[in-house]
Structures are given as C-alpha cells and as structure tokens.
N, C-alpha and C positions, 0 to 999 in steps of 0.2 A: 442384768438389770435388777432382779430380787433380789441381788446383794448388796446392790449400791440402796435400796429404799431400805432395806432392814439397817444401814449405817444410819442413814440420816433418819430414820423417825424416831428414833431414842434420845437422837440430839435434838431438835425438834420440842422434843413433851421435856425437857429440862429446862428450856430458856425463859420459862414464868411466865407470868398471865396473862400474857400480850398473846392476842389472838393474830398467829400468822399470817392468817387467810384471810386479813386486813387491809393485806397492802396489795393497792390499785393499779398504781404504777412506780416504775423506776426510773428517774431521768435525769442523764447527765448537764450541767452547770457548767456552761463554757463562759470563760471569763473575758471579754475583750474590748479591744479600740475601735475595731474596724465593723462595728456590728453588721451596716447596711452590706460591705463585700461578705461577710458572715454569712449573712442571711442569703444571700443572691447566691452562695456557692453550696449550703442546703439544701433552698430551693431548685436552682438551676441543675445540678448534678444530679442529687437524689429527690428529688421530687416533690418534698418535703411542701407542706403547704403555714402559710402562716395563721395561727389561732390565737392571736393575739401578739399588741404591739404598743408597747408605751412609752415608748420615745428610750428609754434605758435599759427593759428586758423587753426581748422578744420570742414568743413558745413556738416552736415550728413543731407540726404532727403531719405522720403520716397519714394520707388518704385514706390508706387501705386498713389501717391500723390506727388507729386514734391513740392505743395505748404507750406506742412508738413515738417518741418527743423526743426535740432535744431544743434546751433552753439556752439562748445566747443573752449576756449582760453586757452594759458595761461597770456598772457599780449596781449593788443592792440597796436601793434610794431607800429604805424602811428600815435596817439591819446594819452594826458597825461592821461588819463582818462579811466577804463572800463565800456562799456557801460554794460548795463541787457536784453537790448532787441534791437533786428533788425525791422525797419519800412520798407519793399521795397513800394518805390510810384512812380507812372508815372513821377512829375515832380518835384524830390526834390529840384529846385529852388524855385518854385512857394510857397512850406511848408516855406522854409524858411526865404522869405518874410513874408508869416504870420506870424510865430513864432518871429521875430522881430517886425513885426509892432503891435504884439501883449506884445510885451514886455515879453515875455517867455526867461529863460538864456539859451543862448546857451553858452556848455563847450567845444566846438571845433569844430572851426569854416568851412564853406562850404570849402573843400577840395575834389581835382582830388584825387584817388589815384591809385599808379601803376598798380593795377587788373584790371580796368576798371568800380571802380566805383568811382560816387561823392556823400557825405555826411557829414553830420554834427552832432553835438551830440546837443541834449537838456534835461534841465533837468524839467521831471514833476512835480506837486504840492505836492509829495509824497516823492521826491529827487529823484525817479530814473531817470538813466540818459537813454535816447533814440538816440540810433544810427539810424536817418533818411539819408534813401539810393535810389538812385538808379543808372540804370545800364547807363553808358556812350554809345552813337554810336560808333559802332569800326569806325575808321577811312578806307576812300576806297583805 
C-alpha cells in the first residue's frame, strides 16, 4: 500500500490548481426510454431511494450512503448534449477555469440552472462527456 500512494501523490501535485479534494461525488448518467421500469428496478432491487424527480431526470441515492447516486434520463431538457457522468465539486467555477486554461472542450457551456445548480459539460480524452456540477447558495 506505501507503494501504491508514493505513485499516485506525484501524480496528484502535477495535475494543476484544481484542488482535488473538491470533488463530492461521482455519479453515473444512465441515458434511457424506460425511465419509470429504470427507476423501479433501482429502487426495487437495490434499494436505491428517489431524491428527486422531474418528469426527464431522475436522482436515485442510497439510503445508507447519500453520496452513492445514480442518475437516470431520458434527454438533458437544459443541455444539447447527454452527458455519462455527474462530477459534484466545491467550486465549479474554479474546474472550469482549468478545463479552459487547459484547453479541454467544453460542450456546454457554465450555466445557472433552474434547480439550483451551476455547470458545464466537458468532454474527456475518451469522448465522454462530463457533466461538472455544483450546487448554487439559495438565495436569503
């Protein structure tokens, strides 16, 4: 195990000034038709609870686990684009400065949106596209 962390924290303090220990969660983007059997075969199998539901995405979290999600669509109603994965991060401003100054494409661009969050999509060396998010201050 202290050979596997002396690899990775060299890589780690290389990847620029994006603060790692930013990121909240990691949640897969299931794309489909069948949302409602979707959802019923989350919930019903794995136990999975629903945390939201807007007629087109729906977020299912574990009970036990809040930070364990997994999000079903059927289209990205805000976005030309479906993403594959949710990035939530402390400051997705700050990500997407780097992912510019990095020259990484972004396929949609930083945007509010009505739920109360802000994000932006980009796509990795792989094509997939990453939905980086996070959550707005509610207003007082």
């Amino acid at each position: 195990m202290a050979e596997r962390h002396r690899l990775i924290k060299p890589l780690s303090a290389a990847w620029g000034s994006v603060d790692l220990m930013t990121i909240r969660r990691v949640v897969p983007d299931i794309t489909t038709q069948r949302l409602e059997e979707s959802r019923d075969f989350y919930v019903g199998l794995l136990g999975f609870e629903v945390g939201m539901d807007m007629g087109w995405v729906v977020n299912l979290v574990s009970p036990l686990n809040p930070t364990a999600q997994v999000i079903l669509m059927t289209r990205d109603a805000t976005a030309p684009v479906q993403p594959q994965m949710s990035i939530e991060v402390a400051d997705v401003d700050a990500v997407h400065r780097e992912a510019v100054a990095r020259g990484d494409e972004i396929v949609h661009p930083l945007t509010d949106e009505p739920c109360g969050v802000r994000r932006f999509f980009v796509r990795d060396p792989n094509g997939v596209v990453v939905n980086v998010v996070g959550h707005r201050a509610q207003d007082a």
